[in-house]
Legacy VTK file of the C-alpha trace (Angstrom):
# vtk DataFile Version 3.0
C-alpha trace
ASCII
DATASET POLYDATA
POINTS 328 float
73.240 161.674 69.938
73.639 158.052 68.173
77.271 158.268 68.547
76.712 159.186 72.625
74.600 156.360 73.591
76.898 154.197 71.322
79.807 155.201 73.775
77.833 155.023 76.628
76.369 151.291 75.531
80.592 150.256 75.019
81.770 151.807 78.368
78.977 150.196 80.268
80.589 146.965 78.673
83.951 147.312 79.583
82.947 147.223 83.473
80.937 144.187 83.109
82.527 141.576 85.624
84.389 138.114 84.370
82.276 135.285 84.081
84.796 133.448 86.383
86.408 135.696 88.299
90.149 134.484 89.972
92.537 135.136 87.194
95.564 137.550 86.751
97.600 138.366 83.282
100.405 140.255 82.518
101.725 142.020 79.094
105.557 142.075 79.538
107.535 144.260 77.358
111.362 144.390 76.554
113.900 146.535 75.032
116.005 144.774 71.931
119.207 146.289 71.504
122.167 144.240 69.903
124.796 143.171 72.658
127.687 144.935 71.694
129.451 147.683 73.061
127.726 150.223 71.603
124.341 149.110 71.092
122.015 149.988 68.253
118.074 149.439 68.355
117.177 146.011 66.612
114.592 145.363 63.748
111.857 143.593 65.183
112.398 140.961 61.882
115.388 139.960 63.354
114.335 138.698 66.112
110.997 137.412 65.057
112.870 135.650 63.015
113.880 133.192 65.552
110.699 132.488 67.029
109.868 129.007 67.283
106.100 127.748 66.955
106.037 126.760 70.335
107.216 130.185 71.645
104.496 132.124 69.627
101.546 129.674 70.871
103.052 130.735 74.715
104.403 133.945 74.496
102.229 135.318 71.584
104.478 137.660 71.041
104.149 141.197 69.097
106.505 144.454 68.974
105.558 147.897 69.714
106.208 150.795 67.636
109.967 151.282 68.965
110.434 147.756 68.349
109.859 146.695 72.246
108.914 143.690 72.498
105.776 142.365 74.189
105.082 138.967 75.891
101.623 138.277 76.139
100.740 134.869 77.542
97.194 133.695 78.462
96.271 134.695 82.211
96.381 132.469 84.716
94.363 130.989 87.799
96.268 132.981 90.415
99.558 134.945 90.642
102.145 132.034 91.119
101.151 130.075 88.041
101.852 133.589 86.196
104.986 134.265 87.749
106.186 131.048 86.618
104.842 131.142 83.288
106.491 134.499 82.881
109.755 133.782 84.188
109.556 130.124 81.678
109.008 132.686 79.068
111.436 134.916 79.602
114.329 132.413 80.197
112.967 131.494 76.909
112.901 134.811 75.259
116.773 135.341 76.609
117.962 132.723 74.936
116.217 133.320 71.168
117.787 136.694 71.606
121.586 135.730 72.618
121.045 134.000 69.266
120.402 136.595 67.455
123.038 138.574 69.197
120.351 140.401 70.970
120.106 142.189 74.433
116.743 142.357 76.100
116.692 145.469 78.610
114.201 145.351 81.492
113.758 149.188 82.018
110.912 151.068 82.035
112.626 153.614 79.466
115.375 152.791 76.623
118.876 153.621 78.673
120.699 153.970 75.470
118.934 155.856 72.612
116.968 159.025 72.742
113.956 159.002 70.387
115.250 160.393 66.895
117.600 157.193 67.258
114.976 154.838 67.256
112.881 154.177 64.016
109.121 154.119 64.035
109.141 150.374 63.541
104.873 149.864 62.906
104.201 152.639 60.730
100.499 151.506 60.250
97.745 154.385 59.702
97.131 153.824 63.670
100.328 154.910 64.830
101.460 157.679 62.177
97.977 158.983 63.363
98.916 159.023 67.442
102.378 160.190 66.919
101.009 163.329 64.822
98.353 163.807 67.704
101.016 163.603 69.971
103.299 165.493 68.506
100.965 168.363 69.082
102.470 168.531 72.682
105.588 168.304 72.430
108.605 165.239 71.740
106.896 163.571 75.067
104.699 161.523 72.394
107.857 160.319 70.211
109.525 158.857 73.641
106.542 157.398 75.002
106.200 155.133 71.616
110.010 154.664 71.033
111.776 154.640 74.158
109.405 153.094 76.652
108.336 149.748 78.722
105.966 148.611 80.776
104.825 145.613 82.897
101.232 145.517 82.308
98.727 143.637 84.602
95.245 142.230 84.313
93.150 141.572 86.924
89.379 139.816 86.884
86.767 142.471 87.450
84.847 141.358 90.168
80.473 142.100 90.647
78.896 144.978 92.322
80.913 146.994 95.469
83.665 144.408 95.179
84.444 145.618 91.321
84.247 149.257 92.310
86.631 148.550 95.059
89.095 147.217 92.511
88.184 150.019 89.957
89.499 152.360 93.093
92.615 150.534 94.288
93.355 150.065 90.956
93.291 153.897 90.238
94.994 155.359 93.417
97.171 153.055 94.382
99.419 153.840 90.933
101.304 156.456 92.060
102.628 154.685 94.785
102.936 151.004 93.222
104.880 153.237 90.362
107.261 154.679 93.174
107.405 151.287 94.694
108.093 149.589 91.349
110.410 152.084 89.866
112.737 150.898 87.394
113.255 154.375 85.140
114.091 157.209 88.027
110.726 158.107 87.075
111.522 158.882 83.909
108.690 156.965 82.097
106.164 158.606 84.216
107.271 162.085 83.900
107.165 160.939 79.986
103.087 159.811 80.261
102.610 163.140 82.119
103.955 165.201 79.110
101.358 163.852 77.060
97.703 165.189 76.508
95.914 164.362 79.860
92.529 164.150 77.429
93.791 160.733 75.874
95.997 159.812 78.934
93.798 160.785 81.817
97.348 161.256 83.820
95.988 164.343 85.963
93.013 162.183 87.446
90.124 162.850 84.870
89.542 159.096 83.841
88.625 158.494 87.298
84.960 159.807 89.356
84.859 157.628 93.130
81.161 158.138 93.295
80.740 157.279 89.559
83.318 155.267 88.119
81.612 154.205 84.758
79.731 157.989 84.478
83.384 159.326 84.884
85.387 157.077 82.468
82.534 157.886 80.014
83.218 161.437 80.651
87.191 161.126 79.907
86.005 158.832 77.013
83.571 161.748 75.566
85.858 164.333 75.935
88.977 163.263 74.059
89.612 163.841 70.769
89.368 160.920 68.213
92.485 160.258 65.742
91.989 161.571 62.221
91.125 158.215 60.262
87.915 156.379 59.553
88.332 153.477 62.279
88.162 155.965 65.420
83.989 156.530 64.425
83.687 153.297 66.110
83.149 153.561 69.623
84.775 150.844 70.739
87.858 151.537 68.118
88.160 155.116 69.984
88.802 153.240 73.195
91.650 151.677 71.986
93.031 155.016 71.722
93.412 156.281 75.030
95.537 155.251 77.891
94.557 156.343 81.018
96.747 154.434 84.433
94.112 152.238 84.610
91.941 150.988 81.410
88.798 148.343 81.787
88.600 146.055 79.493
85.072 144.230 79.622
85.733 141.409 82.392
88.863 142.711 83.512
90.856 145.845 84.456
94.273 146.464 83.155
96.598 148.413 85.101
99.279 150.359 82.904
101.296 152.380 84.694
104.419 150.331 85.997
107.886 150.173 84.992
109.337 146.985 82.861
110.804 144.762 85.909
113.806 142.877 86.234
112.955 139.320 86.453
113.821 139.000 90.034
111.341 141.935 90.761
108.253 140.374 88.728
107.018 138.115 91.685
106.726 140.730 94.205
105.281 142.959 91.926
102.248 140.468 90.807
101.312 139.455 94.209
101.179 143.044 95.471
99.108 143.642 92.591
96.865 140.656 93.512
96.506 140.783 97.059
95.415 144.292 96.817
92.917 143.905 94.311
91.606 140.426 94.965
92.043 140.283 98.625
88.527 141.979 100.514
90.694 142.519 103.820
93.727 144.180 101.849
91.052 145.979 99.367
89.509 147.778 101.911
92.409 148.416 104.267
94.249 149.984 100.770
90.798 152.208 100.402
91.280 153.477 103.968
94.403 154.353 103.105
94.207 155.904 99.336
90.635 157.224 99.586
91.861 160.530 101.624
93.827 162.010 98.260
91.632 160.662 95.750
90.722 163.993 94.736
94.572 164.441 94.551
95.464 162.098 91.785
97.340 164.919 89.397
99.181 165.588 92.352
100.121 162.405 93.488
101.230 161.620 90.207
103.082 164.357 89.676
105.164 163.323 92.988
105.726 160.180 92.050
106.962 161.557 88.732
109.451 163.206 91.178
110.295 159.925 93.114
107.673 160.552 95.932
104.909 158.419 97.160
103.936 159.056 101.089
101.533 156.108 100.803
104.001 153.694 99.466
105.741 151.868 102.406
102.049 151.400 103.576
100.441 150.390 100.431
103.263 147.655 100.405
103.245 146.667 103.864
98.934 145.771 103.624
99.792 143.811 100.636
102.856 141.877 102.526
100.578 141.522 105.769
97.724 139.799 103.683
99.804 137.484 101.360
102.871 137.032 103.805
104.678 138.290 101.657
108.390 139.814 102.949
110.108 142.196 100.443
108.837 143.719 97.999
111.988 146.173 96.561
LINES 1 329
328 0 1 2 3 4 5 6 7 8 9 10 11 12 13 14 15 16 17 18 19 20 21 22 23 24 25 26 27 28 29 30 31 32 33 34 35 36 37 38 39 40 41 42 43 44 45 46 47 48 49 50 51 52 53 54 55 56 57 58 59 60 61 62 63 64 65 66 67 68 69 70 71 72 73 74 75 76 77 78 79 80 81 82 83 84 85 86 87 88 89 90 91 92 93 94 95 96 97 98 99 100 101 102 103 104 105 106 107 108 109 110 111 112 113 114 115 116 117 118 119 120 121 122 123 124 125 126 127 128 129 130 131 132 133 134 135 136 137 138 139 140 141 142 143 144 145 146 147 148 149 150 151 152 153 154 155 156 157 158 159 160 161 162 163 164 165 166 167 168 169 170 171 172 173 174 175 176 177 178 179 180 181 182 183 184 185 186 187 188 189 190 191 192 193 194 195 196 197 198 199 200 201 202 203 204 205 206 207 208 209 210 211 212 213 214 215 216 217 218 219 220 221 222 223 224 225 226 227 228 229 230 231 232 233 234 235 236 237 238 239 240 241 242 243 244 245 246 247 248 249 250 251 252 253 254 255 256 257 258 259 260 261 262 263 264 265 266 267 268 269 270 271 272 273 274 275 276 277 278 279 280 281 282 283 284 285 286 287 288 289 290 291 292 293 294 295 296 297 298 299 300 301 302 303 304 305 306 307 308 309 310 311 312 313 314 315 316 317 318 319 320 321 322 323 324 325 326 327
């Protein structure tokens, strides 16, 4: 019972709203491979090796256990200070690599390696732990770790029915933002839906419309915690799962699209923004989604598939409010 309220106490947290509400991150990953003809995946060392001091303070920069490598730069106060933060970074990111003789691929899956080619490059007690959960159900586990990449996006939580608002658009606008957004033929999605639902939350579990911290408390209850000591905490367990969407106390994180090519980033993050920060888009995207929310396996199992019947309309509120032309 101690260990219920706890998790109930830390999920109540991670919907509380920002302080200051009106900023927007993003968590950009990247494929190393070494630019020859044939590439080969690249030690993380190698590269790290030729990060500057003044590219770590920016970029803080980390590698995930295929050796991708993540960009993770301090949000911003609105989405074109972030693009051009990003795109400063990644200019900057190009460049350390060609040094290195490195390649950095902006695809939402590896294009070149399957998964026994590619070493588990942080074998810390966290991650021999998830790839043996994983492995339970199949190789799906070993490519989501190895092979895959992701533009991630954080967005201020907003108070009361604005916040929930967010917590929905957030949710059931995926599918379609991840059909939109492509950059894998759906490949990385069909990956995340090979994977336990219970941690992943990929058939619509993580998510309850009427109840959105009673149902991510469910989802959190429910899945199983990774054999080793640091999972009793609560808040440790959360770390664990990765569900679409994930809130992170003052702001949500949305997980579920494809690495972008540069050119792609800025229409990505204002579609993101306008539809979660704007209260005219918001709602007009709510209208839209709120029909199939009890369809969310389904919706992602089309997209997995390349389908999205929402998407041309998801995009088009989000260009209306922002005056924005173009997203693809």
């Amino acid at each position: 019972m101690k260990q219920s309220l706890n998790l109930s106490a830390v999920v109540g947290r991670l919907f509380a709203p920002a302080r200051r509400p009106g900023r927007i991150g993003a968590e950009v990953e990247l494929i190393p491979v070494t630019d020859t003809a044939v590439p080969r995946p690249v030690d993380p060392a190698a590269l790290a090796a030729g990060f500057d001091p003044a590219f770590v303070a920016a970029a803080r920069p980390s590698f995930e256990p295929g050796g991708q490598l993540e960009l993770s730069p301090a949000p911003r106060p609105g989405p074109a200070a972030l693009v051009a933060e990003l795109h400063r970074l990644l200019d900057r990111a190009e460049t350390i690599a060609r040094s290195r003789g490195v390649r950095l691929e902006s695809a939402g899956v590896n294009p070149y390696h399957c998964w026994a080619e590619v070493p588990l490059r942080t074998p810390t007690p966290r991650y021999r732990a998830l790839q043996s959960c994983l492995d339970r159900t199949g190789p799906d586990g070993r490519r989501m770790m190895r092979l895959t990449a992701s533009l991630q996006l954080a967005v201020d939580l907003l108070p009361g029915t604005a916040g929930r608002e967010q917590w929905l658009v957030a949710n059931l606008a995926g599918p379609a933002l991840t059909v939109a957004f492509d950059n894998s033929g759906g490949e990385r999605t069909r990956i995340w839906r090979g994977l336990d639902p219970a941690r992943t939350g990929y058939d619509g579990r993580s998510l309850d419309p009427d109840d959105p911290v009673g149902g991510y408390l469910a989802f959190a209850a429910a899945a199983p915690r990774l054999p080793f000591p640091e999972t009793r905490d609560a808040a440790y367990h959360l770390t664990t799962l990765f569900p679409p969407v994930r809130p992170r106390g003052g702001y949500l994180e949305l997980r579920y699209l494809d690495a972008q090519p540069a050119h792609r980033i800025e229409a990505v993050v204002h579609t993101v923004s306008t539809l979660l920060g704007d209260p005219v888009a918001r709602r007009h995207a709510l209208a839209l989604l709120l029909p199939r929310a009890g369809e969310l396996d389904r919706a992602w199992a089309e997209a997995a598939a390349g389908r999205a019947p929402e998407s041309e309309a998801l995009l088009a509120i989000a260009g209306t409010a922002v005056s924005y032309g173009g997203a693809r």
